[in-house]
C-alpha positions in Angstrom: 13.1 -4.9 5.8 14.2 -3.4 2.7 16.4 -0.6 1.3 14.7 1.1 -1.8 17.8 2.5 -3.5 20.8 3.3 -2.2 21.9 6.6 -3.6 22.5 9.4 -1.0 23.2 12.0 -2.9 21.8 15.2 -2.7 19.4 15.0 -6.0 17.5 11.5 -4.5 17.4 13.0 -1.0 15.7 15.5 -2.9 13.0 13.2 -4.5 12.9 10.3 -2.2 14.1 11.8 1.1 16.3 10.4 3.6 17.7 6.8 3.4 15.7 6.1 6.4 12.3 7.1 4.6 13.2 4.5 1.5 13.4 1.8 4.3 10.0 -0.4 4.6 10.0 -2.5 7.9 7.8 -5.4 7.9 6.5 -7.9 9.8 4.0 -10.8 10.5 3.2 -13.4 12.4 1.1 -16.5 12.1 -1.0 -16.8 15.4 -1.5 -20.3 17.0 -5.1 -20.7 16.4 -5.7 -24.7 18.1 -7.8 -26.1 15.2 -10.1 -23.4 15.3 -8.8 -21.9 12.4 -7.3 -22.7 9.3 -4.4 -19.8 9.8 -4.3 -16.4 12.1 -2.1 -13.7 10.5 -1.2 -10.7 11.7 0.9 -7.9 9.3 2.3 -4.9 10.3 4.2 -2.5 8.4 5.8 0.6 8.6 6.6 3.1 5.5 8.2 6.4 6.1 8.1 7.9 2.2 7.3 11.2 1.8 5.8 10.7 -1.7 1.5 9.8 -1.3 0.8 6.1 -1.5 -0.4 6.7 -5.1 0.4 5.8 -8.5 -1.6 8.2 -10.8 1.0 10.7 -10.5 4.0 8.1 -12.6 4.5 9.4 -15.9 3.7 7.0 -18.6 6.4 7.6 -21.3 6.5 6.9 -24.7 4.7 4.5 -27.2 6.1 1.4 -24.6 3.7 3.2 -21.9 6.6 2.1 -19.5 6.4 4.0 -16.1 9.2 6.0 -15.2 10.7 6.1 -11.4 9.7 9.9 -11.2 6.5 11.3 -10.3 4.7 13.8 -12.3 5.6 17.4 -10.9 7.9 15.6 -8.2 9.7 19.1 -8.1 6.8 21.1 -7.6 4.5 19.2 -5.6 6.0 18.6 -2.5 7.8 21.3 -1.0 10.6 20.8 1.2 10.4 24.4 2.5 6.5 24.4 3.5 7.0 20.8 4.9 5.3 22.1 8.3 2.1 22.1 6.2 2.5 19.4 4.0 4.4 16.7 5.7 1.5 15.5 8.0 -0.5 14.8 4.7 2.5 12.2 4.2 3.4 11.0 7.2 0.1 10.2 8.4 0.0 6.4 6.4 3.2 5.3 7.5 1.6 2.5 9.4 -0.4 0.0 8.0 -1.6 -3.3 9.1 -3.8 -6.6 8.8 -5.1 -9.2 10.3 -6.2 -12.6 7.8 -7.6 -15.9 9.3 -9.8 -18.6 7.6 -11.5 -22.0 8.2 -12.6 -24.7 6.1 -15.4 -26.9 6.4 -15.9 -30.6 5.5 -13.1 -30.0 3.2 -16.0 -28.2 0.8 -16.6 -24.8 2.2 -14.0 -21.9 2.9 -14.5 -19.1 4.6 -11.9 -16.5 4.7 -12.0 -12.9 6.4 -9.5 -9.8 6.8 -9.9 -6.5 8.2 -7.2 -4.4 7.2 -5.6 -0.9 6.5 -3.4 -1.6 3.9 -2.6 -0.5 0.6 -5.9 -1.2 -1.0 -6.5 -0.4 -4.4 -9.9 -1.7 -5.1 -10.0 -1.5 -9.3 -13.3 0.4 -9.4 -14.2 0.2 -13.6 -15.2 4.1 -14.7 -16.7 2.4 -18.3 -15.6 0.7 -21.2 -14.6 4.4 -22.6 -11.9 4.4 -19.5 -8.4 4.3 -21.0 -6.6 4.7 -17.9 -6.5 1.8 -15.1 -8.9 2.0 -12.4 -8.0 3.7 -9.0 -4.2 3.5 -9.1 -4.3 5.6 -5.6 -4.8 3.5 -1.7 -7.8 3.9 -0.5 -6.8 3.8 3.2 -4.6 7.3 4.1 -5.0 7.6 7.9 -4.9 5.7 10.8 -8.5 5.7 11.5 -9.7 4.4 7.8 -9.9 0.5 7.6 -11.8 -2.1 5.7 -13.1 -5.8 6.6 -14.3 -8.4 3.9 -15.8 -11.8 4.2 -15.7 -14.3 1.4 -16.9 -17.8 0.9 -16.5 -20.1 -1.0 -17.3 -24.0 -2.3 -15.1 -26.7 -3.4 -16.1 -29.5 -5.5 
């Protein structure tokens, strides 16, 4: 568990929300898996932020092009006074979770797989004439949308 700033005043309430909603709670547990596996995770984590698990919305501020800890518009875009219609849009990723397990073979041959929803970001390239970094937003934004992958690989 972690505290993401500790100012209470009324100007971060205002921009972050509550204390309570800069509070991530985490936790995981590796499963006993009797030689079948190499390792069984299991994540969970829960989130409450107001602010969209997204990162195209940071300014990018002078010549350094160092991000800044306030969103673009954060005075604008999410309005405490409408939050009957726009708070669901938010609160609706505060879980996320995963499960991670591999095996290895022969001591050659790895095979890993995870399903997932998580904060995935997966770096999708627009063209060599893209200044910007790929897909700085998650992917996964409600309960029901999760993602698996398989992956191999060979040791010498």
């Amino acid at each position: 568990m972690a505290v993401i700033g500790l100012n209470t005043d009324a100007a971060h309430k205002a921009i972050y929300g509550d204390i309570t909603d800069r509070m991530p709670v985490m936790v995981g547990f590796n499963l006993p898996v009797f030689n079948y596996l190499g390792h069984l995770s299991v994540e969970v984590e829960w989130y409450g932020s107001e602010i969209a698990d997204n990162l195209n919305g940071y300014n990018i501020s002078g010549s350094s092009a160092s991000p800044t800890p306030y969103p673009t518009n954060w005075n604008t875009t999410f309005d405490k006074a409408n939050a009957a219609t726009t708070a669901p849009a938010h609160k609706r990723d505060n879980v996320k979770w995963s499960i991670h397990g591999s095996r290895m073979i022969q001591d050659h041959v790895l095979f890993t797989f995870q399903v997932a929803n998580d904060h995935y970001r997966p770096g999708i390239f627009d063209g060599y004439a893209d200044s910007n970094p790929p897909r700085r937003d998650a992917l996964l934004v409600t309960p029901k949308d999760w993602y698996s992958s398989l992956k191999l690989a060979y040791f010498f």
